[in-house]
C-alpha positions in Angstrom: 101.2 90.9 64.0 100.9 93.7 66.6 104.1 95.8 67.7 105.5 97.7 71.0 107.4 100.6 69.9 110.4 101.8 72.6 112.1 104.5 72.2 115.7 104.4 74.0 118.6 106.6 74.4 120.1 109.2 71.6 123.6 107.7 72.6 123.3 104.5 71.9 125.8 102.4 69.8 123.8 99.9 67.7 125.3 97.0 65.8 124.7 97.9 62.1 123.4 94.3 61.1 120.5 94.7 64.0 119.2 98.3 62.7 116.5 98.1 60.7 117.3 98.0 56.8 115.0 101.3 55.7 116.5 103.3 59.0 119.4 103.4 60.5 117.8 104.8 63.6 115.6 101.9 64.1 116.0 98.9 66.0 114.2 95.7 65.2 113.7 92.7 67.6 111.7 89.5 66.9 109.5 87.9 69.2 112.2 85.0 69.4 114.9 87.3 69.9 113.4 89.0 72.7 112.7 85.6 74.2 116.2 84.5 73.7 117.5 87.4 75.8 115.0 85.9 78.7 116.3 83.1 78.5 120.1 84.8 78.7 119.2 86.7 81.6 117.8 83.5 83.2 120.9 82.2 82.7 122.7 84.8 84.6 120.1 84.9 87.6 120.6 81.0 88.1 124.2 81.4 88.3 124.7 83.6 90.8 121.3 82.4 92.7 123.0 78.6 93.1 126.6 80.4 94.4 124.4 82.2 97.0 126.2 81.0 100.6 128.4 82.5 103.6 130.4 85.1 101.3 126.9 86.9 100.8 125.7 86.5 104.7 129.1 87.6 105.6 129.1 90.4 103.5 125.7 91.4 105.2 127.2 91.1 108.6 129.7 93.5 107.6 127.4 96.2 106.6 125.6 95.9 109.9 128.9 95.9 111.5 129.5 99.0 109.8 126.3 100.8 110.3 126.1 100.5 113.8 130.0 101.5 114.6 129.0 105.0 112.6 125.7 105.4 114.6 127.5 105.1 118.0 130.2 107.1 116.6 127.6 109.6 115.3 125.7 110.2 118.2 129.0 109.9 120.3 130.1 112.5 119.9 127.1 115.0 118.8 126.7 114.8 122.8 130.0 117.5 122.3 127.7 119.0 120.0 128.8 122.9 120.8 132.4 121.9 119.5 132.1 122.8 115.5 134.5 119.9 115.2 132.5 117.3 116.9 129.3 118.0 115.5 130.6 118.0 112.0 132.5 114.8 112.6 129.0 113.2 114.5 126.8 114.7 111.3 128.9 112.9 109.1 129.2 109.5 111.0 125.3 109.6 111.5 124.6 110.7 108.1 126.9 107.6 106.6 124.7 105.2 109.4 121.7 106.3 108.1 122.6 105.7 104.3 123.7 102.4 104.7 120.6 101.7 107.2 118.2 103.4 104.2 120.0 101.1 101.5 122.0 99.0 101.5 120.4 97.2 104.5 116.9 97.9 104.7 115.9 98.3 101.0 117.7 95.4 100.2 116.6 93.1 103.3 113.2 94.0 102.3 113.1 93.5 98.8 114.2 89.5 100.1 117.7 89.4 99.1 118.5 87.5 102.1 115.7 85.5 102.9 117.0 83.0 102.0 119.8 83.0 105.0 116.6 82.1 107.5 117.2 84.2 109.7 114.3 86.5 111.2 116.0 89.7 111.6 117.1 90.0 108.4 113.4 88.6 106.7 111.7 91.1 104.0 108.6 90.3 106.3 110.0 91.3 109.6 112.7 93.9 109.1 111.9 97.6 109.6 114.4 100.6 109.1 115.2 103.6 110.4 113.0 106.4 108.3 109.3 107.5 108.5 107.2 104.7 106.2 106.0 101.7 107.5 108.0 98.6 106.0 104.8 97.0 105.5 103.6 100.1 103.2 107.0 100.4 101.5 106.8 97.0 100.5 103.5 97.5 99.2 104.1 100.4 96.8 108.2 100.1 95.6 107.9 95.8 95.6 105.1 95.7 94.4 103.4 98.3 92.5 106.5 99.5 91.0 108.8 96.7 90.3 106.0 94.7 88.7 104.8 98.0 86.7 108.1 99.5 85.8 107.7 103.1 84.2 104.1 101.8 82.7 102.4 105.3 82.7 99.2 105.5 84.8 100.4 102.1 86.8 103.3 103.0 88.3 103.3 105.4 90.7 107.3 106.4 91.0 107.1 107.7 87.9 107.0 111.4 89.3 105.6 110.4 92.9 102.2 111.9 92.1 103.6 115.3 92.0 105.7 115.7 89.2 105.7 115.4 85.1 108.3 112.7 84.5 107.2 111.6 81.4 106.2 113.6 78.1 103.2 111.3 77.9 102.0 112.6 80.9 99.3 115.0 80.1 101.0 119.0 80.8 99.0 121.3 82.7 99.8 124.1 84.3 100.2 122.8 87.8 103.5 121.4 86.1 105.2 124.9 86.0 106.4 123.9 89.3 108.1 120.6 88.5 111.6 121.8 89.6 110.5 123.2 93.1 108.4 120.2 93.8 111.6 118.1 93.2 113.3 120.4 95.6 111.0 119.8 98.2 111.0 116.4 97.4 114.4 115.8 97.7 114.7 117.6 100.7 111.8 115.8 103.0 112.1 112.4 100.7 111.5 110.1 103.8 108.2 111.7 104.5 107.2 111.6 100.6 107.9 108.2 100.6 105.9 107.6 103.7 103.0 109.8 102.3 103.5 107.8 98.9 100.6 104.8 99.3 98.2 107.6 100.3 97.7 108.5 96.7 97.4 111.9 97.3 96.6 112.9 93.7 93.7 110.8 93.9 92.4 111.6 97.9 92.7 115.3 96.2 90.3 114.2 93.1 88.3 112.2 94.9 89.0 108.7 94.0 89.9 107.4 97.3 88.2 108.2 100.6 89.0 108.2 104.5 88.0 104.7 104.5 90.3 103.8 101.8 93.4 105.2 104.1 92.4 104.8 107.6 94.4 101.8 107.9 97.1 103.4 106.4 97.0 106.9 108.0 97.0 104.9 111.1 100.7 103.0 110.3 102.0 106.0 109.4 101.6 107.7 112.4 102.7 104.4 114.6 106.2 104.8 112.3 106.6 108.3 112.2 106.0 109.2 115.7 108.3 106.5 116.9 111.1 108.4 115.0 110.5 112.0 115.3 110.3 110.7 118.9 113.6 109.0 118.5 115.6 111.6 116.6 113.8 114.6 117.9 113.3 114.1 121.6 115.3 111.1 123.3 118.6 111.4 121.9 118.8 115.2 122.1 117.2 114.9 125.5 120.1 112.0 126.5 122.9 114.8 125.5 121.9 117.0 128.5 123.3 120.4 128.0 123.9 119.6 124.7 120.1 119.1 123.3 120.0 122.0 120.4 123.2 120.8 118.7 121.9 117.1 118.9 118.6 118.1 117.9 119.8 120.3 114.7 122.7 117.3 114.2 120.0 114.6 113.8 117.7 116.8 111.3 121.1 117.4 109.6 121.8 113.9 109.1 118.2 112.8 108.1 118.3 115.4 105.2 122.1 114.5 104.0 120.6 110.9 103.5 117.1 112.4 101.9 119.3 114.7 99.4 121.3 111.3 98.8 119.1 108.3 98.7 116.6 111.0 96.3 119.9 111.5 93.7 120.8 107.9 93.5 117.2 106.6 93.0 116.5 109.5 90.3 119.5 108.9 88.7 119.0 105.2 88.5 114.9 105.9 86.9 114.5 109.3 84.9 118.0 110.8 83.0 117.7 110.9 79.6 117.3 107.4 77.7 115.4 106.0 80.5 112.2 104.9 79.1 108.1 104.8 80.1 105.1 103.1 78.6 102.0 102.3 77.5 99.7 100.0 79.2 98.9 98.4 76.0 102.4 97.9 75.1 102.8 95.8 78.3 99.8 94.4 78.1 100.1 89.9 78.6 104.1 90.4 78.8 106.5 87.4 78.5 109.0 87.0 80.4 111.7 88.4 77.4 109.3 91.2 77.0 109.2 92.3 80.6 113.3 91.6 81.1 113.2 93.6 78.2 111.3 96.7 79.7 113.5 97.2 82.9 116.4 97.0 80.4 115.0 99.9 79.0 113.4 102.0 81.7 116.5 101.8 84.0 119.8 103.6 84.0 123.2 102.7 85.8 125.8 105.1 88.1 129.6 104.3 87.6 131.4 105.3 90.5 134.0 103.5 93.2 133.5 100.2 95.4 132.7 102.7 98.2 130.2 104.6 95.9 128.7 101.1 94.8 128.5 100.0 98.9 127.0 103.8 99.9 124.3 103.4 96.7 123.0 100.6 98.4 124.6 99.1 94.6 121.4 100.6 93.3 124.1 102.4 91.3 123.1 99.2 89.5 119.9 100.4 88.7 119.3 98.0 85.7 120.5 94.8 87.6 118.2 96.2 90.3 115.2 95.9 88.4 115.8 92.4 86.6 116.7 90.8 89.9 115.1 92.7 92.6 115.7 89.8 94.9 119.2 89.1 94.2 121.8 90.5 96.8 122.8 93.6 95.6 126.5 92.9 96.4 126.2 91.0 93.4 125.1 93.3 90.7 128.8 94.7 89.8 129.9 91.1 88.6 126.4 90.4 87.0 126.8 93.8 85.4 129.3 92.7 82.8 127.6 89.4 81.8 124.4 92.4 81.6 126.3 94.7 79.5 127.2 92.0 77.4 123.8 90.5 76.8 122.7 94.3 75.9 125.9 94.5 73.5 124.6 90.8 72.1 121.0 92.5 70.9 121.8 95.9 69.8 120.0 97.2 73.3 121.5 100.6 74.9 122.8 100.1 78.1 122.3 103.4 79.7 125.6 104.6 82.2 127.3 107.1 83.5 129.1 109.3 86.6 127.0 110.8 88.7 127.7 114.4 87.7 126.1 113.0 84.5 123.5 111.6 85.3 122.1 114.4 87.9 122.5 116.8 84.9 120.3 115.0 82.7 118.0 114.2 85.5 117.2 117.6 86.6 117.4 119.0 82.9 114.5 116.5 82.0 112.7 117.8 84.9 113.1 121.2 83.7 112.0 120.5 80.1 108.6 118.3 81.4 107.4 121.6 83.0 106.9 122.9 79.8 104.3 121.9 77.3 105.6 119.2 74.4 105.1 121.8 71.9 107.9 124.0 73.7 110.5 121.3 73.9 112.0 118.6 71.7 112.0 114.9 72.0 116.1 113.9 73.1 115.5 110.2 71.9 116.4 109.2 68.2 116.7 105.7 68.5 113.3 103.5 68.0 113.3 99.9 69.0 110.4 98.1 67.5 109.3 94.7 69.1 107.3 91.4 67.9 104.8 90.9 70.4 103.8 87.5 68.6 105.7 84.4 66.8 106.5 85.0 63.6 104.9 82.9 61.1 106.1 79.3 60.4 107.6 79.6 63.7 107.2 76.8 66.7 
């Protein structure tokens, strides 16, 4: 009988009766178990995907409503840019247009949440949004590549972006001194690093991919981003007249409010502390239980407001997120509590917390995978242990 051994977070309640007999820090879950909570979370997932209808569209429309009222109101009145007033009233209204563009629309119309509506403007394969990457080449490395390889180390690519040690099974080298000021800059210019993202960069820089490789690519990139450095940079500022510097510096100001935000959510919701990663081989020929099981474990949640929820994009919901990538995200507070539940039902940490909280433990872990293992301690104390096969006697 082989094993995958998971290691979640320090703070985790466990039901007594599911620990493991020898060690109260140990977790133990059967192959059937962990197909039962499939199963579960099937459940949950057909519920709400039968209930989809006009609540769902309408909430949508109301978004897009919203978005563009703020984007007219932004850019209003930055053309009275030189009144400190106006421009930090148009920053604002921008800034909030661009957030809810960035997530709560485009991530989520992308990912397919509302294909199902028919409608072509809101299709995964025809939307684009307002930031630097390509849709096409979003879709390719954050649909794709990282919902199907959630936090498997060397397969998924989020995990640390290709610059940065987010893991402690990530080899250390001294490169990694830098972690916190490459997360900085990161933060800072996040639409370009996502745009840059499908490059590869760390393997363009060691030689594994060639110009060939990323010609196509290179090429979309440049369409994208020169459309909106054109956009933000030159015609809008250009439209204000007299009024072109403070419209300039107001649009730069709003793109990197909404890099410093959409960055915190999505860090929060991957890398604070109980968050997992893993081994290739423990993933390897995955059930459905088994992978339900790893976004579980490799995702953490944001409590906050309604508001905070809407201006998340709900990926405050980072663990609904990941087990239903394709279900409106409107819907992930309510499936939260049948999620919570399910966790409660197998002993399984359900990783939560305020944002305050969860940006501490993000940048702390950061800090600490700078530094070599031997320099730092491991902050997880709670193994879970799971069946990869049927136990015997077992149909």
């Amino acid at each position: 009988m082989t094993v995958t051994t998971i290691t979640p977070s320090e703070h985790t309640n466990v039901p007594p009766a599911l620990r493991g007999s020898s060690d109260p820090n140990t977790l133990h879950l059967s192959y059937e178990q962990v197909e039962a909570l499939g199963r579960d979370l099937d459940e949950v997932r057909a519920r709400v995907v039968a209930d989809l209808g006009t609540k769902d569209r309408e909430y949508l429309y109301s978004i897009i409503r919203a978005q563009r009222g703020f984007e007219i109101a932004g850019r209003g009145l930055l053309f009275f840019g030189w009144f400190p007033p106006a421009w930090v009233a148009g920053v604002g209204a921008l800034s909030v247009s661009k957030i809810l563009d960035n997530m709560e629309i485009g991530h989520n119309v992308m990912h397919g949440q509302y294909d199902w509506m028919r409608e072509d403007t809101y299709n995964s394969r025809e939307f684009e949004w307002d930031t630097v990457c390509p849709a096409d080449q979003w879709k390719h490395s954050h649909n794709y590549m990282h919902h199907t390889f959630t936090n498997i180390i060397g397969e998924d690519r989020d995990i640390g972006y290709g610059i940065l040690r987010m893991a402690r099974d990530q080899k250390w080298n001294p490169y990694y001194l830098g972690n916190l000021g490459y997360a900085t800059a990161l933060m800072l210019l996040f639409e370009w690093g996502v745009m840059l993202h499908d490059l590869e960069a760390e393997n363009i820089v060691a030689g594994k991919r060639k110009w060939t490789d990323i010609k196509g690519l290179v090429k979309g990139m440049w369409r994208k981003a020169s459309k909106q450095v054109l956009k933000d940079y030159i015609v809008f500022p250009a439209l204000s007249g007299p009024f072109f510097l403070p419209t300039l510096l107001g649009n730069a100001s709003a793109n990197l409010v909404r890099n410093i935000w959409t960055y915190s959510i999505i860090f929060c919701g991957h890398f604070p502390t109980g968050a997992q990663t893993f081994s290739a081989d423990e993933c390897k020929d995955e059930t459905r239980g088994q992978w339900y099981l790893r976004q579980m474990l490799g995702s953490a949640n944001i409590t906050g407001s309604s508001l905070f929820h809407i201006m998340s994009g709900n990926l405050s919901h980072q663990i609904e997120h990941h087990l239903f990538p394709d279900i409106p995200a409107s819907r992930y507070p309510t499936i939260a509590k049948d999620v919570q539940e399910i966790c409660e039902k197998y002993g399984l940490p359900y990783n939560t917390g305020p944002l305050h909280q969860q940006l501490a433990s993000t940048w702390s872990k950061i800090a600490k995978l700078s530094l070599p293992n031997f320099m730092t301690s491991d902050d997880n104390d709670l193994t879970v242990i799971v069946e990869r096969e049927k136990s015997a006697g077992v149909a």
